[in-house]
Backbone bond lengths (Angstrom), bond angles and torsions (degrees), N, CA, C in turn:
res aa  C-N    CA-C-N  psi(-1)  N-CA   C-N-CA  omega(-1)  CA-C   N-CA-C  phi
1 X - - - 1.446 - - 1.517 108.72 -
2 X 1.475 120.03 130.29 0.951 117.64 167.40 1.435 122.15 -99.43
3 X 1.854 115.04 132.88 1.521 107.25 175.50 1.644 117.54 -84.18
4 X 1.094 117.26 163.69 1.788 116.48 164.31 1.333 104.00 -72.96
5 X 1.139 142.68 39.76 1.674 131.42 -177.33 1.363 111.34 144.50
6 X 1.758 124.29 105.85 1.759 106.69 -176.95 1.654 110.57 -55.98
7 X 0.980 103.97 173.11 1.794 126.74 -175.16 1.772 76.76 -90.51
8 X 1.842 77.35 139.04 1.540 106.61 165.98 1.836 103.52 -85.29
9 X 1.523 98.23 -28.56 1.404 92.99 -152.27 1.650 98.81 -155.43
10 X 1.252 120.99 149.84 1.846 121.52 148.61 1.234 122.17 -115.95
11 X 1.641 104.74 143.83 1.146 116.16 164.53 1.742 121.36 -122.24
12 X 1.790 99.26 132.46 1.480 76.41 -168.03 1.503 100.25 -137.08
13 X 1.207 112.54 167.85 1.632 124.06 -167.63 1.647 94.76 -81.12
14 X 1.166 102.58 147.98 1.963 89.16 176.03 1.758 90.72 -102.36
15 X 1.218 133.91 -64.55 0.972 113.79 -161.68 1.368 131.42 -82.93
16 X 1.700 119.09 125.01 1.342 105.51 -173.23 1.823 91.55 130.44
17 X 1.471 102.63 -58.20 1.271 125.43 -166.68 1.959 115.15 -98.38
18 X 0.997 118.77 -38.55 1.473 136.96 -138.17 2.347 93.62 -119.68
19 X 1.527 84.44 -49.08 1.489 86.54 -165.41 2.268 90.97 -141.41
20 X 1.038 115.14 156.98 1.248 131.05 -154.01 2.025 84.35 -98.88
21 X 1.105 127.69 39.26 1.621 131.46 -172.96 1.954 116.34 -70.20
22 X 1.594 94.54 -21.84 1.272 99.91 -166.57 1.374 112.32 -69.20
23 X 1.939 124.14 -45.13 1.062 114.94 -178.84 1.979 115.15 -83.29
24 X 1.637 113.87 9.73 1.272 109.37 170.16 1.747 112.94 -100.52
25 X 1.218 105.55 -4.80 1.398 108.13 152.04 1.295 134.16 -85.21
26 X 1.478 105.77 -28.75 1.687 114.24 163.41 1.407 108.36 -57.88
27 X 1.102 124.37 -68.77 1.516 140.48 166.29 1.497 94.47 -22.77
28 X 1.385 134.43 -74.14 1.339 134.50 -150.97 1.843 102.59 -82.76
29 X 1.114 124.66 -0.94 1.500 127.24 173.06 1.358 90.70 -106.53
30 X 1.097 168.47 -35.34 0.972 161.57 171.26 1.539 111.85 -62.66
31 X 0.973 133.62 -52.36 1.280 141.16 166.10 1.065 104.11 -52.76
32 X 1.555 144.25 -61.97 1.322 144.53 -139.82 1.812 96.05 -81.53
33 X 2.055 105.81 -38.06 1.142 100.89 -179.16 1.694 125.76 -67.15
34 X 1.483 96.71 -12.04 2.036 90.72 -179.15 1.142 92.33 -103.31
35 X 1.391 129.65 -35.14 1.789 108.65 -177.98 1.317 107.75 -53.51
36 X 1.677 126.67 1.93 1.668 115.15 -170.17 1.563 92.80 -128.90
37 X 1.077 114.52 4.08 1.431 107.55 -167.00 1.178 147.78 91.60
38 X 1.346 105.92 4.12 1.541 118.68 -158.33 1.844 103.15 -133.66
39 X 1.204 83.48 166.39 1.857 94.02 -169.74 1.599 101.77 -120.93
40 X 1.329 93.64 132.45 1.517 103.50 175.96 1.245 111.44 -133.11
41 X 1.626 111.03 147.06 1.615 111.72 -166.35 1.538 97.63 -95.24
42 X 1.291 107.14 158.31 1.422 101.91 179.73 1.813 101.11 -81.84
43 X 0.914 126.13 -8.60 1.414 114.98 155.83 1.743 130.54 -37.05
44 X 1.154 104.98 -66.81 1.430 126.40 143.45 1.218 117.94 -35.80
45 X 0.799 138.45 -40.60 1.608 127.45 169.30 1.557 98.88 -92.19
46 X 0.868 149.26 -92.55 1.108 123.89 173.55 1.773 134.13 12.94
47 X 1.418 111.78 -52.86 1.097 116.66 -176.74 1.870 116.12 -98.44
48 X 1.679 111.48 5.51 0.902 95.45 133.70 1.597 137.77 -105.81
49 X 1.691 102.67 24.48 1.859 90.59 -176.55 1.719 106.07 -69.90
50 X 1.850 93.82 148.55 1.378 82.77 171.01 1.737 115.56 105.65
51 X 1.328 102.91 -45.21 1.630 126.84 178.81 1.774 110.22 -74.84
52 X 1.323 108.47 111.49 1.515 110.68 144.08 1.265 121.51 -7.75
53 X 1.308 138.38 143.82 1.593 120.65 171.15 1.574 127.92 -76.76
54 X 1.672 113.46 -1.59 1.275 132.15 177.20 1.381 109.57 -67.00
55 X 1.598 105.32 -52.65 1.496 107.86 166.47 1.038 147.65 -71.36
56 X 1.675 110.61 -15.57 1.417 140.97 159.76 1.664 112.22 -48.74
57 X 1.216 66.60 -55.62 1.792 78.53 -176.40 1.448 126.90 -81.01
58 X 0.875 119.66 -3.32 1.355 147.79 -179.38 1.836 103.19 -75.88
59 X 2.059 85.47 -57.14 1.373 91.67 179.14 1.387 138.29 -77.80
60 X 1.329 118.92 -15.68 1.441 161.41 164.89 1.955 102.51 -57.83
61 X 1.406 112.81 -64.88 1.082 118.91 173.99 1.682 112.10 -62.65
62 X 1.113 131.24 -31.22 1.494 136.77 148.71 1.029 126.16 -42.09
63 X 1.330 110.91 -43.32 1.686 122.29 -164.53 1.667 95.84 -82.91
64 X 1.620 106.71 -62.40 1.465 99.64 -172.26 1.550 108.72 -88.20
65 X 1.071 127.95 -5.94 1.559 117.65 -154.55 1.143 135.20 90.90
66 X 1.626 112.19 146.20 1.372 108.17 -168.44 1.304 135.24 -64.03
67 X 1.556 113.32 -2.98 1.517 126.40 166.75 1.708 105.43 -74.53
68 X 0.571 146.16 -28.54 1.744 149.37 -134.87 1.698 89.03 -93.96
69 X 1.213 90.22 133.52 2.032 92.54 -162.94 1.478 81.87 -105.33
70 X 2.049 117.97 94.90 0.339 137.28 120.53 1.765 141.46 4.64
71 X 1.178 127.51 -65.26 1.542 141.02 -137.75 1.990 72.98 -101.54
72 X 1.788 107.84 -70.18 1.682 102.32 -177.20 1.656 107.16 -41.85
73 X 1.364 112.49 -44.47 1.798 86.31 -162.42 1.497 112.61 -83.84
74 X 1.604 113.45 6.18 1.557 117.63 174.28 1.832 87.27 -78.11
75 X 0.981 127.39 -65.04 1.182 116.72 -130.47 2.545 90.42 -91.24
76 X 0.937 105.22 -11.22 1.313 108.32 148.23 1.874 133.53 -77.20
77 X 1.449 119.23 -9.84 1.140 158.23 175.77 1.818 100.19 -80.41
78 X 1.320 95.46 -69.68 1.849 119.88 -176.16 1.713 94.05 -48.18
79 X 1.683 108.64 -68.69 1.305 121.51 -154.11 1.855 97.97 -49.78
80 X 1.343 114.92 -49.02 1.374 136.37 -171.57 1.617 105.36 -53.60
81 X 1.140 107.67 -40.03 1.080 113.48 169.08 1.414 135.43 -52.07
82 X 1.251 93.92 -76.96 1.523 122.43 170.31 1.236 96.44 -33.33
83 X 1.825 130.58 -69.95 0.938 133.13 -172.57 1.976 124.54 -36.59
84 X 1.489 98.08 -59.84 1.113 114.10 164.38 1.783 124.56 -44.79
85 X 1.450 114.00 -55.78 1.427 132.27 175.20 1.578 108.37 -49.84
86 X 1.292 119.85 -38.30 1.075 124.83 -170.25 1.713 121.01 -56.45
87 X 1.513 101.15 -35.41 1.670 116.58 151.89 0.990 155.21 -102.85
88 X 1.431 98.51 -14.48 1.392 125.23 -175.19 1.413 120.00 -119.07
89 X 1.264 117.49 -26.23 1.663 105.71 166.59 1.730 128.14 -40.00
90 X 1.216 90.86 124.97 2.014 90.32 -173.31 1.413 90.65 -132.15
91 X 1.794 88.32 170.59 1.314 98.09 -169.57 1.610 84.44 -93.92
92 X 1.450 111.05 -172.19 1.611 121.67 176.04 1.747 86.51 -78.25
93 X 1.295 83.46 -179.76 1.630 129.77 153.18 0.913 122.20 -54.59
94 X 1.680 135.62 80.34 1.557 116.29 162.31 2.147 86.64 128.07
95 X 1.268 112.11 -26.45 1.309 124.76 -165.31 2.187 96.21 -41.89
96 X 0.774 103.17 -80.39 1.471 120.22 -167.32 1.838 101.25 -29.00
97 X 1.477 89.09 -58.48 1.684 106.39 -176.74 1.458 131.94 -57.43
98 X 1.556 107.53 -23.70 1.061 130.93 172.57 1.053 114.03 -61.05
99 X 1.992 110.85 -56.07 1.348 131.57 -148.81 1.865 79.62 -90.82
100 X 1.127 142.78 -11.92 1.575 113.80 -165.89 1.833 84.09 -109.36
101 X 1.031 107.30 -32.26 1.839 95.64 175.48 1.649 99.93 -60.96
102 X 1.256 146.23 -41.68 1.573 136.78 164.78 1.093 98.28 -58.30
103 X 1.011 143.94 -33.73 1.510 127.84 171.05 1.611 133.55 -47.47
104 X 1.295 90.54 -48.88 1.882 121.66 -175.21 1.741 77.84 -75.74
105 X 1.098 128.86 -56.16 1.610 121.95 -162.36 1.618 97.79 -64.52
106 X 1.047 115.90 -30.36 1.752 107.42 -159.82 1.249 103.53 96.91
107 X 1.123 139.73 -17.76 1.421 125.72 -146.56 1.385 106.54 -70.88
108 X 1.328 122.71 142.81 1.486 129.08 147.45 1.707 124.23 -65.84
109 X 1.577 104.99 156.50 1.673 92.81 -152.77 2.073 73.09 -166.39
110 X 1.417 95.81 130.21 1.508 123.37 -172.05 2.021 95.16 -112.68
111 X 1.460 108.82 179.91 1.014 130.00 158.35 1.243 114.99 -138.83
112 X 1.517 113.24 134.85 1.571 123.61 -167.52 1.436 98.75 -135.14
113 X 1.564 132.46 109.58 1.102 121.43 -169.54 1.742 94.47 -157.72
114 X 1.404 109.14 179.74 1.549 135.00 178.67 1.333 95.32 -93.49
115 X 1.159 126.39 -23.60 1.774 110.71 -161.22 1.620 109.44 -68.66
116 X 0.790 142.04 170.89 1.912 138.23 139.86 1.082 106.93 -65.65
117 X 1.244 112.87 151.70 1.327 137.58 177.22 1.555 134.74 -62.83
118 X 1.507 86.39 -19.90 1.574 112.44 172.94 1.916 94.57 -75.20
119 X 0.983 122.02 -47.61 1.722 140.78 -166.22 1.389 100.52 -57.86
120 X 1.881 111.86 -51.92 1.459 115.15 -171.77 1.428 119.83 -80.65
121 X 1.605 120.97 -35.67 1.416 95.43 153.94 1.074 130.55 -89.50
122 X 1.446 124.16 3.70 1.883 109.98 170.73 1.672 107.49 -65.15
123 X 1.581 107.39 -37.65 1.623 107.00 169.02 1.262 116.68 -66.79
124 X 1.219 121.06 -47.09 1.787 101.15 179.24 1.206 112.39 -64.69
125 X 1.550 128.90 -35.97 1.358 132.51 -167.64 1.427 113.63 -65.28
126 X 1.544 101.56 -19.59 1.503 97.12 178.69 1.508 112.84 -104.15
127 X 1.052 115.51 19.87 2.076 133.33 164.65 1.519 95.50 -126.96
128 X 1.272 140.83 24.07 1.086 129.66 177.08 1.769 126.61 48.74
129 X 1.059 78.41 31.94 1.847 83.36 -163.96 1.674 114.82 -100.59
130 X 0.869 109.98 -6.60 1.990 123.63 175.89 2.128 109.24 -41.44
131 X 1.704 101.74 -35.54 1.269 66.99 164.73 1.664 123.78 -121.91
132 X 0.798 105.47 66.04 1.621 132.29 -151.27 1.812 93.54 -116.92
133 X 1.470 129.19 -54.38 1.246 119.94 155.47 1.538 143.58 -105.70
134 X 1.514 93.53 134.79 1.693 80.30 -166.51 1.689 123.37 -69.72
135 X 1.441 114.14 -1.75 1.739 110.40 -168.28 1.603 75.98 -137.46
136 X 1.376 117.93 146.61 1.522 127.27 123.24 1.458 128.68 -87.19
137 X 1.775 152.13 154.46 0.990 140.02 178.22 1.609 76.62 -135.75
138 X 1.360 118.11 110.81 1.602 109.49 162.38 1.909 105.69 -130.19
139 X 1.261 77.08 -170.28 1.973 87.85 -160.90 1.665 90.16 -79.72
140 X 1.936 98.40 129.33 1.199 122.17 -149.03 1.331 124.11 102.67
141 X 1.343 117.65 -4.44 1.584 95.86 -165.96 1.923 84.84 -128.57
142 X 1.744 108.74 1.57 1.484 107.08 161.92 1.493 117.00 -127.91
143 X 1.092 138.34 -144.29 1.362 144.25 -171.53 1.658 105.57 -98.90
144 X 1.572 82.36 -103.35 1.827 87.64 -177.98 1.534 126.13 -96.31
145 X 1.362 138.21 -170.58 1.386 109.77 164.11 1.469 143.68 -43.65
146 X 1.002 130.69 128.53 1.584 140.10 -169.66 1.080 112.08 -21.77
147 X 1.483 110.33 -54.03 1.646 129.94 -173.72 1.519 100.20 -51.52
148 X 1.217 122.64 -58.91 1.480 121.55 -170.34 1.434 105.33 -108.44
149 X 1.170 141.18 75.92 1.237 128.64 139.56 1.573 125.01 -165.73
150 X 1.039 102.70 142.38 1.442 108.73 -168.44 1.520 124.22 -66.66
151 X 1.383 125.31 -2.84 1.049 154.93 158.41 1.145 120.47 -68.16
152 X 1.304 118.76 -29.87 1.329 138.19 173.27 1.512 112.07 -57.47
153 X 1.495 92.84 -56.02 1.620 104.09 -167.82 1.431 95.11 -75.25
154 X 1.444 118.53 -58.39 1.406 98.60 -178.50 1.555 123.19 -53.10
155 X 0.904 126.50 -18.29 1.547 133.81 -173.87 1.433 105.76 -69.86
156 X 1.504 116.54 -39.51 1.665 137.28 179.02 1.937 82.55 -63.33
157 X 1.356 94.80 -86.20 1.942 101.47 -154.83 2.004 91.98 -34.63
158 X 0.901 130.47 -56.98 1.626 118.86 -172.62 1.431 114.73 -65.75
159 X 1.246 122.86 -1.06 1.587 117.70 159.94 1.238 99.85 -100.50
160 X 1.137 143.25 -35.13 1.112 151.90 -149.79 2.448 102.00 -91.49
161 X 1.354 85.44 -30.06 1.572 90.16 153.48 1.772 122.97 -79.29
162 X 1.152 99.38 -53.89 1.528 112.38 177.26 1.834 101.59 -41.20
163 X 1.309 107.41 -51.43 1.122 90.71 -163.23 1.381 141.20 -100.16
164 X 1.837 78.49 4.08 1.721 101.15 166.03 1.325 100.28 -86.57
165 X 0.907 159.59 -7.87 1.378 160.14 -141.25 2.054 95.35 -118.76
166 X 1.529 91.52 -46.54 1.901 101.11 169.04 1.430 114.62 -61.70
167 X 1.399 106.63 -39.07 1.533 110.00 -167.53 1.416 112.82 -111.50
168 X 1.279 123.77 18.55 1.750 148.06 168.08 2.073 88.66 53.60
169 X 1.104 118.77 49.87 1.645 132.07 -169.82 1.996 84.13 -106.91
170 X 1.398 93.65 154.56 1.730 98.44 179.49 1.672 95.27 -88.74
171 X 1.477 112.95 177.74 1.565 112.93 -157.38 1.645 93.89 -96.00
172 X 1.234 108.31 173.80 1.304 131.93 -179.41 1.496 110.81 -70.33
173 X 1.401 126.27 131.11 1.620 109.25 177.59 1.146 118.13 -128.85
């Protein structure tokens, strides 16, 4: 494939994209929902991938109602997780190969994601991959979800300086 112009730089989503996280969170909402009793469509999960946990929960409290103690079945959800991640987190398809062909390129390569930051290096740390990017942008370091906010992007362009500035790469425009 040819581009109109090489990349100065990548930025990439880790989850979904980076590491295979989406169906060990399905897995872990599903679990969290019968250990509590309750049934959840995978629709609903679905519509929070991607989402801050403000909005998650937002949507969760929609789905079941405003009684539904919420905050316990996030953090029984989390635990399920964790549990799960602990063996089974993988990277995608193609992940490694990608990242060593940016290598051979030089290229610099950020992370721009919903997760916390605590989330993104326990996952790279456990593929050894932490110094593999030079910027993280994770949830906390913008406003609202990625998808919608303009903070977002700016949050990207200021790592995306930092780390051309690390990797003598021209800036993001």
């Amino acid at each position: 494939m040819q581009l109109p112009r090489a990349p100065a730089a990548i930025i990439f989503d880790m989850d979904g994209l980076l590491f295979d996280t989406e169906t060990l969170y399905q897995e872990a909402i599903l679990l969290a929902a019968a250990e509590g009793g309750h049934e959840i469509a995978v629709d609903v999960f679905n519509r929070t991938v991607g989402l801050p946990w403000a909005e998650s929960r937002a949507l969760l409290l929609s789905h079941f109602g405003e009684a539904f103690r919420v905050d316990e079945f996030q953090a029984t959800w989390v635990r399920h997780f964790w549990v799960i991640a602990e063996t089974r987190l993988a990277l995608k398809p193609g992940a490694l190969e990608l990242l060593d062909t940016l290598d051979q390129f030089r290229l610099p390569r950020a992370i721009a994601t919903s997760s916390s930051r605590r989330t993104v290096e326990r996952h790279l740390t456990a593929h050894n991959l932490m110094g593999r990017f030079e910027e993280i942008v994770a949830h906390g370091d913008y406003g609202q979800g990625k998808a919608r906010t303009r903070s977002f992007s700016e949050s990207c362009r200021a790592a995306w300086r930092r780390a051309s500035l690390m990797s003598g790469v021209g800036r993001l425009s």
